[in-house]
N, CA, C and O atoms as CSV, one atom per row, in Angstrom:
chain,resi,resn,atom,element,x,y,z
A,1,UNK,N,N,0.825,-1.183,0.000
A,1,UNK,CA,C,0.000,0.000,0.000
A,1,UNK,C,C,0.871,1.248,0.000
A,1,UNK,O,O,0.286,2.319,-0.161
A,2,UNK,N,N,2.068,1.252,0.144
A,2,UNK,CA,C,2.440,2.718,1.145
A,2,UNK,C,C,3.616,2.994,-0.675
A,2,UNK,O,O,4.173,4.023,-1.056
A,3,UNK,N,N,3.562,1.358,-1.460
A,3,UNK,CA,C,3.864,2.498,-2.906
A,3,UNK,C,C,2.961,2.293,-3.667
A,3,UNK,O,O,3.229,2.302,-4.869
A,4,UNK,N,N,1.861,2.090,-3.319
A,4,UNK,CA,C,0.289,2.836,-4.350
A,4,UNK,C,C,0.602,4.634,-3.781
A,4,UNK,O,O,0.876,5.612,-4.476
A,5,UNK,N,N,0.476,4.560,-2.715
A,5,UNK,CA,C,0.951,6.068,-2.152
A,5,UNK,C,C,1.715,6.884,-2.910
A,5,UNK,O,O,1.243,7.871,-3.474
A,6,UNK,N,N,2.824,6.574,-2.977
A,6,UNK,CA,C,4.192,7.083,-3.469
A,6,UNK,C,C,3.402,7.415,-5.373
A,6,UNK,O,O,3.390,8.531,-5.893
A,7,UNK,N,N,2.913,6.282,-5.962
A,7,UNK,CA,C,2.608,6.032,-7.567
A,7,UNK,C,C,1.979,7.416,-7.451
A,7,UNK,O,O,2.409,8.394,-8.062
A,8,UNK,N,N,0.786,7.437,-6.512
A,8,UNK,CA,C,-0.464,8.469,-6.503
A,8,UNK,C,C,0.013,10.094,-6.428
A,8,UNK,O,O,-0.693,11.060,-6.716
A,9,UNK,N,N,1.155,10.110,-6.045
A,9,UNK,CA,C,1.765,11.681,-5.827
A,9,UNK,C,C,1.883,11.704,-4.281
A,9,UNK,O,O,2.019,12.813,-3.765
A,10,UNK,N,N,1.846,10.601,-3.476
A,10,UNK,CA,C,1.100,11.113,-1.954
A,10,UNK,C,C,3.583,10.281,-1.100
A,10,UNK,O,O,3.773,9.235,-0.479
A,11,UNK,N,N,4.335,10.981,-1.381
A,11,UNK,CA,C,5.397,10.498,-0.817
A,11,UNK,C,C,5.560,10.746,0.339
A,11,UNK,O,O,5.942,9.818,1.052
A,12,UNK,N,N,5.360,11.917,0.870
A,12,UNK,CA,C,5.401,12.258,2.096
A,12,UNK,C,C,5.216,11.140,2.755
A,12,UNK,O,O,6.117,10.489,3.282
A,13,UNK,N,N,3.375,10.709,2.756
A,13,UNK,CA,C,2.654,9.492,2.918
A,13,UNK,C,C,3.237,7.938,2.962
A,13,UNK,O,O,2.946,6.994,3.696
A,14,UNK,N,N,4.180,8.066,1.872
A,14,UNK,CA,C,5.121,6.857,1.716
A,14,UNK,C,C,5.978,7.219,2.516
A,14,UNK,O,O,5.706,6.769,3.629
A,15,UNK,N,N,7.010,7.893,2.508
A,15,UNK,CA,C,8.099,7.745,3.656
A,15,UNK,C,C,7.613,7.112,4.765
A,15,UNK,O,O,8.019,6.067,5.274
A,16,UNK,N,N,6.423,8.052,5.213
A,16,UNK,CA,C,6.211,7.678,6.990
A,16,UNK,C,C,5.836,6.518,6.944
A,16,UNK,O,O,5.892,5.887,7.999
A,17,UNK,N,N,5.389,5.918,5.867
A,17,UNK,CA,C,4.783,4.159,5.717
A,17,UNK,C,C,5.871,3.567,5.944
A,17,UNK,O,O,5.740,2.593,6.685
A,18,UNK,N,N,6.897,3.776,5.593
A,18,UNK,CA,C,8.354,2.894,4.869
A,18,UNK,C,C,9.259,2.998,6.727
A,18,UNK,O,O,10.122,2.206,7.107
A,19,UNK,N,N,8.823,3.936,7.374
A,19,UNK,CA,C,10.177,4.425,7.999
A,19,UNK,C,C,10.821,3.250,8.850
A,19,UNK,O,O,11.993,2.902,9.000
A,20,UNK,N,N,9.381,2.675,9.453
A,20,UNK,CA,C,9.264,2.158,11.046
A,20,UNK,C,C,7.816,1.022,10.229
A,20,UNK,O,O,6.891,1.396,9.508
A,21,UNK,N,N,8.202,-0.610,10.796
A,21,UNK,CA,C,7.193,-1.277,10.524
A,21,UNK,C,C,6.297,-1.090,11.728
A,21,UNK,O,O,6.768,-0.805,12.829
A,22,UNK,N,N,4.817,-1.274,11.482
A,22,UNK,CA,C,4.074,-1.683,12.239
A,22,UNK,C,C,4.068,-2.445,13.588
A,22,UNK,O,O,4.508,-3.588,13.707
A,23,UNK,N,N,3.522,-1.702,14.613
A,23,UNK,CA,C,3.519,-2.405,15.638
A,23,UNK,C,C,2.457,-3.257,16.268
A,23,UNK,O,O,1.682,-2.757,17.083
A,24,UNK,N,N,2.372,-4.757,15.864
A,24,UNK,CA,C,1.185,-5.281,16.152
A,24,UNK,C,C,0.824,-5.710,17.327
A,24,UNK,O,O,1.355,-6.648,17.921
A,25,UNK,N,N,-0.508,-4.746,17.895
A,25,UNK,CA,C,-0.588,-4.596,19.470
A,25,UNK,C,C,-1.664,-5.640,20.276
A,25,UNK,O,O,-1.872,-6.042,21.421
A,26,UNK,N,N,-2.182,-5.799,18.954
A,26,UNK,CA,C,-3.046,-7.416,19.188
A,26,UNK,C,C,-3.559,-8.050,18.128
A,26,UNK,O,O,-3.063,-7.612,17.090
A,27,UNK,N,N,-4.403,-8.963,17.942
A,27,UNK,CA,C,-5.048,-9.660,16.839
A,27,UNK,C,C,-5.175,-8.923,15.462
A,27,UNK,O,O,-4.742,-9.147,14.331
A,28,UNK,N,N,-6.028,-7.854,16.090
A,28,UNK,CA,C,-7.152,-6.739,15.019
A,28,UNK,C,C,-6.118,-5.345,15.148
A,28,UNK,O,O,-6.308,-4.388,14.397
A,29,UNK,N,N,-5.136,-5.337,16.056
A,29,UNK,CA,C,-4.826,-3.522,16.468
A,29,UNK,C,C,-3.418,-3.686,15.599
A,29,UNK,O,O,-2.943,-4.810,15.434
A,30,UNK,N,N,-2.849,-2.636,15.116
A,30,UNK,CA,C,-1.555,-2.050,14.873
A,30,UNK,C,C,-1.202,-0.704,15.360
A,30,UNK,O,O,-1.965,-0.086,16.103
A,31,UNK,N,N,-0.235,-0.300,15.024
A,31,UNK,CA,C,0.141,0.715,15.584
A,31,UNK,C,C,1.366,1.355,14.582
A,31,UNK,O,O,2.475,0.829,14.490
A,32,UNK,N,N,1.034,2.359,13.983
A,32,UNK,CA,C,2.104,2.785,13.342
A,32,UNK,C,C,2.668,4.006,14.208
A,32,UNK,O,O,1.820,4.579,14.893
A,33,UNK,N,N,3.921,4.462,14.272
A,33,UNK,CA,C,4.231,5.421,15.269
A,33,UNK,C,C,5.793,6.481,13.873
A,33,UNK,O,O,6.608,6.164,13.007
A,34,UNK,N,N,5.355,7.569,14.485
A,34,UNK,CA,C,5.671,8.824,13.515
A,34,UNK,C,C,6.449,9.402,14.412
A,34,UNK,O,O,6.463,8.984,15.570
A,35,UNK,N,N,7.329,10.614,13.950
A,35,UNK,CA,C,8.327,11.306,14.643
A,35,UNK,C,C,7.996,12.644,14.901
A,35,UNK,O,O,8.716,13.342,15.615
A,36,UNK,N,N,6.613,13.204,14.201
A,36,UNK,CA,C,6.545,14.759,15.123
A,36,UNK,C,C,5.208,14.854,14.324
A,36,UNK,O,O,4.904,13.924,13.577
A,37,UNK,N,N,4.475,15.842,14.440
A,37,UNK,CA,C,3.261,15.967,13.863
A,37,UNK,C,C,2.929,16.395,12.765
A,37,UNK,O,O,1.715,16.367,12.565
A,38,UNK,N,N,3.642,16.843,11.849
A,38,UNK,CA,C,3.656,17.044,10.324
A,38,UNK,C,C,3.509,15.526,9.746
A,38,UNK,O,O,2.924,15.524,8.663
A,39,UNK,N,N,3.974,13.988,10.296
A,39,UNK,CA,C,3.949,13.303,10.100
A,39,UNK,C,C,2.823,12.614,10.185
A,39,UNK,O,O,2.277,11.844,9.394
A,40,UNK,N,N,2.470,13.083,11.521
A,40,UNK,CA,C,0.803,12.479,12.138
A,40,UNK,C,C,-0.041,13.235,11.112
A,40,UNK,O,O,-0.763,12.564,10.373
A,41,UNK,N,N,-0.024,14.416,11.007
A,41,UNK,CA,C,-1.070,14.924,10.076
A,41,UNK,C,C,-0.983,14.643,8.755
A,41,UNK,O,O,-1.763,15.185,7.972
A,42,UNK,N,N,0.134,13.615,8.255
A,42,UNK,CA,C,0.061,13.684,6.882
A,42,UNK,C,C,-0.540,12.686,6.610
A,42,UNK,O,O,-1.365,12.698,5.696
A,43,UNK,N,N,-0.230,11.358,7.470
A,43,UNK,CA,C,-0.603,9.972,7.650
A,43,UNK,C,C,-2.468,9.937,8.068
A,43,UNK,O,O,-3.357,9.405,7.403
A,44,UNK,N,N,-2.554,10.454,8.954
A,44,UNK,CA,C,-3.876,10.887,9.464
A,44,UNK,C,C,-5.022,11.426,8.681
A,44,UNK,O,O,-6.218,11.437,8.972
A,45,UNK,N,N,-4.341,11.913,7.523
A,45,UNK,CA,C,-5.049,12.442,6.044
A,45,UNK,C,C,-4.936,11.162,5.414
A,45,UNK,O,O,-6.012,10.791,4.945
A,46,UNK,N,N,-4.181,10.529,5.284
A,46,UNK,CA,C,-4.204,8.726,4.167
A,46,UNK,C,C,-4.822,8.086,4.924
A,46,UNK,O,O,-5.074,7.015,4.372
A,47,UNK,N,N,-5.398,8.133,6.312
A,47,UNK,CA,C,-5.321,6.440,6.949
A,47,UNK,C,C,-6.829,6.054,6.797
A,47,UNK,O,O,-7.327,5.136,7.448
A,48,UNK,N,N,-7.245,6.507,6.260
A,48,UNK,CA,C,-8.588,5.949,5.725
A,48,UNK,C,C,-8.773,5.017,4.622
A,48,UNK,O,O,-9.417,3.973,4.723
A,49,UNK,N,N,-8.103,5.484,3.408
A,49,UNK,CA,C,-8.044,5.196,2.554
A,49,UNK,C,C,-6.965,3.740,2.924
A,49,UNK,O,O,-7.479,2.651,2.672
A,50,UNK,N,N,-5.663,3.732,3.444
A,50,UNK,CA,C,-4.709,2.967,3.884
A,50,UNK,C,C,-5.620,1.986,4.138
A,50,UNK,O,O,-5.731,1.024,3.378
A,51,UNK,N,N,-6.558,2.172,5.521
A,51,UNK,CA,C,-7.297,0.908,5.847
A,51,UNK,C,C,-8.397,0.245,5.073
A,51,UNK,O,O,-8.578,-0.972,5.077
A,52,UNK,N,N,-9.105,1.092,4.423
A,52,UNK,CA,C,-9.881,-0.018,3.221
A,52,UNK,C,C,-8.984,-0.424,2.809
A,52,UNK,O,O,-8.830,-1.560,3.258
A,53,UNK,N,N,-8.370,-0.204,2.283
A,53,UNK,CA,C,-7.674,-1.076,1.163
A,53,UNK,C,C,-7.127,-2.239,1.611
A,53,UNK,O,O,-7.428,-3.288,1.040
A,54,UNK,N,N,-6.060,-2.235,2.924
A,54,UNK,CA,C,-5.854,-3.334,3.565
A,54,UNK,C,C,-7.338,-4.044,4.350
A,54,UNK,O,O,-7.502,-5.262,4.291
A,55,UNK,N,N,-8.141,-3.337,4.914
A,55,UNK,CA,C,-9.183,-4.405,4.782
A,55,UNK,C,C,-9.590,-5.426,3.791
A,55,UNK,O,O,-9.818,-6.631,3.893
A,56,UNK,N,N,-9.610,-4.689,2.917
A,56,UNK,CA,C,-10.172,-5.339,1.432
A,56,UNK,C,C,-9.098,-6.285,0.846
A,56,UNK,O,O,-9.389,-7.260,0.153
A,57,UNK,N,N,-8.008,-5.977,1.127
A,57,UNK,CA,C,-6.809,-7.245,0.659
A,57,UNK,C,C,-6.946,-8.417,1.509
A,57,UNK,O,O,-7.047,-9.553,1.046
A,58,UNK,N,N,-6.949,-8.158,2.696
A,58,UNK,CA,C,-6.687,-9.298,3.530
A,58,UNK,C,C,-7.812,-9.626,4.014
A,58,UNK,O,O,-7.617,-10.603,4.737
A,59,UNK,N,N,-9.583,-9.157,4.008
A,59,UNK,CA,C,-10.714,-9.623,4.203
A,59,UNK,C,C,-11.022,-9.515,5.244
A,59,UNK,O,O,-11.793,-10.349,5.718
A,60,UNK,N,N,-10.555,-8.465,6.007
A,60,UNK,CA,C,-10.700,-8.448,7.666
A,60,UNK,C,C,-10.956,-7.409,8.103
A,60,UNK,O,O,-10.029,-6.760,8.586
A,61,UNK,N,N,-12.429,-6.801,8.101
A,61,UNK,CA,C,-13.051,-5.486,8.711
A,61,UNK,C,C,-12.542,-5.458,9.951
A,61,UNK,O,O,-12.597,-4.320,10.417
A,62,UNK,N,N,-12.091,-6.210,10.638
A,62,UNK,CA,C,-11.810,-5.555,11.992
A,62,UNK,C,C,-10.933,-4.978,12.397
A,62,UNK,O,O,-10.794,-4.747,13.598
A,63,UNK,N,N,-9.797,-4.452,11.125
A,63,UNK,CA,C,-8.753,-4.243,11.540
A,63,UNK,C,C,-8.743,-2.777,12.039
A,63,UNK,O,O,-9.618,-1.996,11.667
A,64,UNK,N,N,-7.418,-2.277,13.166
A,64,UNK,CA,C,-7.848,-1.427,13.484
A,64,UNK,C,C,-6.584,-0.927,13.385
A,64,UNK,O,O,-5.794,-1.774,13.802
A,65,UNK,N,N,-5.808,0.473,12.871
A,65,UNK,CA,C,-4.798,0.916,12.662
A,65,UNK,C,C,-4.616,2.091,13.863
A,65,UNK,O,O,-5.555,2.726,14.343
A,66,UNK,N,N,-3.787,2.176,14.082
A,66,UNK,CA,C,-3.624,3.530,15.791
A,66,UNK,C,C,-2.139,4.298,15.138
A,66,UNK,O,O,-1.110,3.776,14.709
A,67,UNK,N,N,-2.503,5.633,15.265
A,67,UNK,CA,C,-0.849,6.234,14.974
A,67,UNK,C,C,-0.380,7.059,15.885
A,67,UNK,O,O,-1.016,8.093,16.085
A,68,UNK,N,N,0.692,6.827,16.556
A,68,UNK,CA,C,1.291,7.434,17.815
A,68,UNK,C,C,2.471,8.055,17.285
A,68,UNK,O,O,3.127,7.740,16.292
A,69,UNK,N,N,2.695,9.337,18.410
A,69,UNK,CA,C,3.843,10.109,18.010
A,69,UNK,C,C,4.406,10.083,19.180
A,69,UNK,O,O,4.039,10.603,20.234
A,70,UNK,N,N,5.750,9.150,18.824
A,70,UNK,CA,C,6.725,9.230,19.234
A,70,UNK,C,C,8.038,9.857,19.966
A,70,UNK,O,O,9.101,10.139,19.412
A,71,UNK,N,N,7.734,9.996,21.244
A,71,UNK,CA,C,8.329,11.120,22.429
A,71,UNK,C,C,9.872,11.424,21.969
A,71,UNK,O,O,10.322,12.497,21.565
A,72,UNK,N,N,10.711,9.895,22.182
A,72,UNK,CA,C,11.967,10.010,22.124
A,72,UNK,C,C,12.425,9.193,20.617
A,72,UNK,O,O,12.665,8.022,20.910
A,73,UNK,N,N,12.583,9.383,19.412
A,73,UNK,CA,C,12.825,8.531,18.354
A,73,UNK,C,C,14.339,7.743,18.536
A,73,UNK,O,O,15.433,8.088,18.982
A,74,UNK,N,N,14.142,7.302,18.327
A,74,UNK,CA,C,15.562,6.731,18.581
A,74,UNK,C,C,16.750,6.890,17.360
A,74,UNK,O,O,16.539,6.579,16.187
A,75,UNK,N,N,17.733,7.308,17.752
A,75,UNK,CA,C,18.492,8.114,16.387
A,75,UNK,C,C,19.162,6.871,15.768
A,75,UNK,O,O,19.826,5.935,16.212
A,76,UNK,N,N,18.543,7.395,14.107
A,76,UNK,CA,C,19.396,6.155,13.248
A,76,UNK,C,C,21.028,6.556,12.655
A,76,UNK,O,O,21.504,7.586,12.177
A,77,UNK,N,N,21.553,5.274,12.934
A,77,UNK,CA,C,22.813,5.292,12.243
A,77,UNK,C,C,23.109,5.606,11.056
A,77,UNK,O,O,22.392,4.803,10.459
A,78,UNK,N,N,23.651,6.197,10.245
A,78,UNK,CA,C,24.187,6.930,8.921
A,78,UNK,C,C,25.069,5.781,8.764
A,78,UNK,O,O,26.009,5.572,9.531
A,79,UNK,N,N,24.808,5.123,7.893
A,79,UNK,CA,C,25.417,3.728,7.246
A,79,UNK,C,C,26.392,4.087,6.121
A,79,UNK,O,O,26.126,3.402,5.133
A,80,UNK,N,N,27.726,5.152,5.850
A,80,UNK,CA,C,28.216,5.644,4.904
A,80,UNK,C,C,28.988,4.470,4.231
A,80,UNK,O,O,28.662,4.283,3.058
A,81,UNK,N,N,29.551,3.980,4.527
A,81,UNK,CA,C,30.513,2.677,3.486
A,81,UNK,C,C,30.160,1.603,3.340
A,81,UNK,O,O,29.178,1.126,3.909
A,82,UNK,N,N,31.007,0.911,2.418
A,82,UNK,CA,C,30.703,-0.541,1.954
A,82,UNK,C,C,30.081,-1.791,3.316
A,82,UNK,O,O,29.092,-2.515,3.432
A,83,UNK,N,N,31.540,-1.435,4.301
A,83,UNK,CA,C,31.127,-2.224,5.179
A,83,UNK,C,C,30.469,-2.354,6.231
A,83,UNK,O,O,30.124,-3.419,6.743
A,84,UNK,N,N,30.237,-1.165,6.650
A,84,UNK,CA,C,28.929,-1.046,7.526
A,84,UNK,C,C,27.509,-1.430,7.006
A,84,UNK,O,O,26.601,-1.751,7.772
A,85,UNK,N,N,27.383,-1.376,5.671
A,85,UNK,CA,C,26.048,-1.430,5.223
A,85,UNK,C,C,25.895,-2.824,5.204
A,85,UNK,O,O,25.088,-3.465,5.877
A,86,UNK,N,N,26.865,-3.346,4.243
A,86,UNK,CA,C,27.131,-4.815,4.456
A,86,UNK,C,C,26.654,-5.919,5.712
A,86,UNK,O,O,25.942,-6.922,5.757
A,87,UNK,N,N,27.688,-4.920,6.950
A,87,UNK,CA,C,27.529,-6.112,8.279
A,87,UNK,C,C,25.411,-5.722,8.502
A,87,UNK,O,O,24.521,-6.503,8.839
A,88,UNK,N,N,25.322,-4.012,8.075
A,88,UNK,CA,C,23.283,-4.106,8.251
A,88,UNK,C,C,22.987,-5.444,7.642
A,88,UNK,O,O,22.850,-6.543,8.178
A,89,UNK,N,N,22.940,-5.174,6.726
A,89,UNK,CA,C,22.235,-6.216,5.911
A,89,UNK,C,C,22.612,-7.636,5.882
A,89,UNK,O,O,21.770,-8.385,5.387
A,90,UNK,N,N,23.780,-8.200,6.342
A,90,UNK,CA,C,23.986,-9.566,7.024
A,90,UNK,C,C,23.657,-9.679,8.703
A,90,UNK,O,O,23.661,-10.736,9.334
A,91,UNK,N,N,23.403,-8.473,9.201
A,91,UNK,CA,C,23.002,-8.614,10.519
A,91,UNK,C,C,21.334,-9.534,10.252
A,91,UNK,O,O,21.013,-10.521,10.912
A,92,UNK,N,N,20.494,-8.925,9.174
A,92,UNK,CA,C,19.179,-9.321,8.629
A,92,UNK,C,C,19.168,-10.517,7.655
A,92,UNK,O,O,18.143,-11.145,7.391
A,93,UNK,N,N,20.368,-10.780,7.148
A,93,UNK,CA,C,19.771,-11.883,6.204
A,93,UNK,C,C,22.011,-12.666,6.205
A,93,UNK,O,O,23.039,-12.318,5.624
A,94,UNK,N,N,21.726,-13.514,6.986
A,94,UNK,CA,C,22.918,-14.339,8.003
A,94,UNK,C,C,23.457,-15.076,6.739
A,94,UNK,O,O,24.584,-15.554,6.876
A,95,UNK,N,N,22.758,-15.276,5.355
A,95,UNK,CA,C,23.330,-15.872,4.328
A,95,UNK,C,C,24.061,-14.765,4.035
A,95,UNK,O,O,25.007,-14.796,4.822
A,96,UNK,N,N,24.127,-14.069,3.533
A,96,UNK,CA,C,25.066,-13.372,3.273
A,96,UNK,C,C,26.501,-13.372,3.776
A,96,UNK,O,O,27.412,-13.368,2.948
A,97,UNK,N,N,26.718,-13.376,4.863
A,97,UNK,CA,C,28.223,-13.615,5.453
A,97,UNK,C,C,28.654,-14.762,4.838
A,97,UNK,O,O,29.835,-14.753,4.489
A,98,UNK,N,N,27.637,-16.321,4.480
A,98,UNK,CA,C,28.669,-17.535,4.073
A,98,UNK,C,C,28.628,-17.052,2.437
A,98,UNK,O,O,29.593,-17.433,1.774
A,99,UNK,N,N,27.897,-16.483,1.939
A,99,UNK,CA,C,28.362,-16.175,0.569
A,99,UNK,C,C,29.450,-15.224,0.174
A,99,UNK,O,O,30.070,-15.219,-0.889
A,100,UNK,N,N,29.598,-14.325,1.319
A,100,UNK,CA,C,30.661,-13.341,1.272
A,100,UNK,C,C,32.360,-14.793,1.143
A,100,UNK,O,O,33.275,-15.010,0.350
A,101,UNK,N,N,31.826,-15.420,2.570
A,101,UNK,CA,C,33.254,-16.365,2.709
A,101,UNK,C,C,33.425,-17.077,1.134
A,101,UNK,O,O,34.420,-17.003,0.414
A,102,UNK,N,N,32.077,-17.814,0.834
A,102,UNK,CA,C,31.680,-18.650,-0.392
A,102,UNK,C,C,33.028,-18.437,-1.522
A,102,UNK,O,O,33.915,-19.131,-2.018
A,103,UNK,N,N,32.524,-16.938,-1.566
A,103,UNK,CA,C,32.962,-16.497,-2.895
A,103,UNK,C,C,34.268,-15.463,-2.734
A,103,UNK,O,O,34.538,-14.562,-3.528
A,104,UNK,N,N,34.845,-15.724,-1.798
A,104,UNK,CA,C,35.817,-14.476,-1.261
A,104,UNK,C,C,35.755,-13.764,-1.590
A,104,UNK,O,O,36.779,-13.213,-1.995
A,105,UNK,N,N,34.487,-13.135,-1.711
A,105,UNK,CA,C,33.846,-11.009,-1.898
A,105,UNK,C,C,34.763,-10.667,-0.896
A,105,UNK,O,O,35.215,-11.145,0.145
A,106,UNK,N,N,34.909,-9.322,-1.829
A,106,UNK,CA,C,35.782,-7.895,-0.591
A,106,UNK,C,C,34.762,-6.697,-0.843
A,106,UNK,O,O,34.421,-6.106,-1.867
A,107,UNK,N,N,34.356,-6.553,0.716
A,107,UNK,CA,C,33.051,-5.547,0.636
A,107,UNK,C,C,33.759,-3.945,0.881
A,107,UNK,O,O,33.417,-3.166,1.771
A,108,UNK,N,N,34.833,-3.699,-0.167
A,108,UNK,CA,C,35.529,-2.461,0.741
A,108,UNK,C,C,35.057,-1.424,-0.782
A,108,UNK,O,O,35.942,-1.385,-1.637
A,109,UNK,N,N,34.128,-0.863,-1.009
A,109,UNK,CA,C,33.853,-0.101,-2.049
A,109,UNK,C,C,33.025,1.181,-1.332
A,109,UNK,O,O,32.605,2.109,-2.023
C-alpha cells in the first residue's frame, strides 16, 4: 500500500509508511508510530483510505490501525561505506556472510 501512495503523488505518505514497521498490538490492532506531527497529520489524512484497502486485501473489517507520536525517536545510524552497510544487511539476512566467505567477496567499495 504505502507504494500505491508514493505512484499516486502522496510520498510524504510513503516515507512515513516505509520508515518504522508496524507495531502489532493485538489480533485486530496495529500501531504505526511517527516522529513529530507534520507526520501524524500527513498519515492521518491517508489512513482511511490505507485501511480499506488493507481491509479489502486481507478480508478483515476488523482491523484497526492507531498512529502514535513518538516522544523520544531513537536516532538512526548513517550507514556511509561498503562495510557497515554490508555487516546491516547480514546482521538481517545471516546468508550473506557464508556467501561473502563462499565467494571471497571484498566488501571495501
Amino acid at each position: 500500500m504505502a507504494h500505491t501512495q508514493k505512484l499516486n503523488g502522496q510520498d510524504q505518505v510513503y516515507h512515513v509508511m516505509i520508515k518504522r514497521e508496524p507495531v502489532q498490538l493485538d489480533e485486530t490492532t496495529f500501531q504505526f508510530e511517527v516522529d513529530n506531527t507534520i507526520q501524524l497529520t500527513r498519515l492521518e489524512g491517508a489512513i482511511g483510505e490505507v485501511m480499506a484497502y488493507i481491509r479489502k486485501e486481507i478480508q478483515n473489517y476488523d482491523l484497526v490501525i492507531q498512529l502514535e507520536m513518538v516522544k523520544d525517536a531513537p536516532e538512526e545510524v548513517k550507514y556511509l561505506n561498503g562495510p557497515d552497510r554490508f555487516d546491516k544487511l547480514a546482521k538481517k539476512n545471516s546468508n550473506l556472510f557464508d556467501l561473502k566467505n563462499r565467494f571471497n567477496l571484498d566488501i571495501d567499495y
